[in-house]
C-alpha positions, 0 to 999 in steps of 0.5 A: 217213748213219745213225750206225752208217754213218758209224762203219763208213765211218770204220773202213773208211777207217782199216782201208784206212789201216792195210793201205796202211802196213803194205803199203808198209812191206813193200814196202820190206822184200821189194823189198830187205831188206838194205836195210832191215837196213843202215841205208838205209830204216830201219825202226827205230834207224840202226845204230850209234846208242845204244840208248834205255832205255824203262820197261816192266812184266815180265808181273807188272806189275812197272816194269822198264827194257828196258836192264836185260835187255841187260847186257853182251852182245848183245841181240836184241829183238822187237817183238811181239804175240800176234796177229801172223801175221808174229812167229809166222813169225819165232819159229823163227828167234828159237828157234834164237837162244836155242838156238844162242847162249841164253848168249851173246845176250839175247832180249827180247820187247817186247809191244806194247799194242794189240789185246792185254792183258797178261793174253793176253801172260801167258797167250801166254807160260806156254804157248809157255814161250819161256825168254826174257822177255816185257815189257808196253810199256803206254804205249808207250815203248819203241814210240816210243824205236825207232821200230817202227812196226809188230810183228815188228820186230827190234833188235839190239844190240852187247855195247856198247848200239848198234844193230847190226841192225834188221830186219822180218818173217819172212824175217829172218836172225836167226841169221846176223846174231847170228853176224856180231854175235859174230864182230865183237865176237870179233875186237874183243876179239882 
């Protein structure tokens, strides 16, 4: 077998990989998301569970700790890239977020650093103009410190820094779990 054939077999071998991980993952998810968002199955952080803080750079190459954008209220954070047909579904239900509670909730774009550049981020960024930030996880820290194994996962967390929801793909009811998050710690406070 010719060099160029053993490398095309090879990729085709790790794209079939891929598309089985990413398929199973999805599967699991549509056969019963709530699942997924309660802590059985979990596709990132056990809810409840402290939130790790992960060094990052903001898209002028600056170091920045994640935790630094989650102070003092709930925090929804995205695991996302530019090439993400599943994140570009989610975005409308991440857009009412910051519309409907953009003072009370902190949004984060955690950009993952695979088949992407910072610059493409950049540039995602300046012409979607989203008014949240965009963060570089260039090593992939804050990959490995929530365990999201794949994009348009969501995290959120309480007003304390715990995992209150954990959430893929675009069929996720963003928007009723910031709500049920508020009302929660509302009722905390009464």
């Amino acid at each position: 077998m010719s060099a160029k054939n053993l490398k095309q077999s090879y990729m085709a071998r790790g794209t079939r990989r891929t598309v089985v991980t990413l398929a199973g993952l999805a599967w699991l998810v549509a056969a019963d998301p709530l699942r997924a968002q309660s802590g059985e199955g979990q596709v990132s952080l056990p809810t409840g569970t402290q939130a790790p803080d992960a060094a990052l750079q903001d898209l002028d190459g600056n170091d920045v700790q994640l935790l630094d954008y989650a102070a003092g209220k709930p925090t929804l954070i995205e695991f996302w890239a530019s090439w993400c047909e599943q994140c570009e579904a989610l975005q409308p239900e991440i857009d009412e977020v910051v519309a409907d509670y953009g003072e009370q909730v902190n949004v984060v774009a955690v950009a993952v650093a695979v088949a992407q550049s910072l610059r493409r981020v950049r540039r995602h960024a300046e012409a979607h103009g989203a008014g949240y930030p965009y963060l570089w996880d260039a090593e992939g820290e804050a990959v490995r410190a929530y365990s999201a194994t794949t994009t348009s996962i969501v995290v959120i967390l309480d007003a304390d820094g715990k995992v209150a929801y954990t959430g893929v793909g675009p069929d996720q009811d963003l928007v009723g779990a910031v709500t049920g998050i508020l009302s929660a710690q509302q009722a905390g406070e009464d």
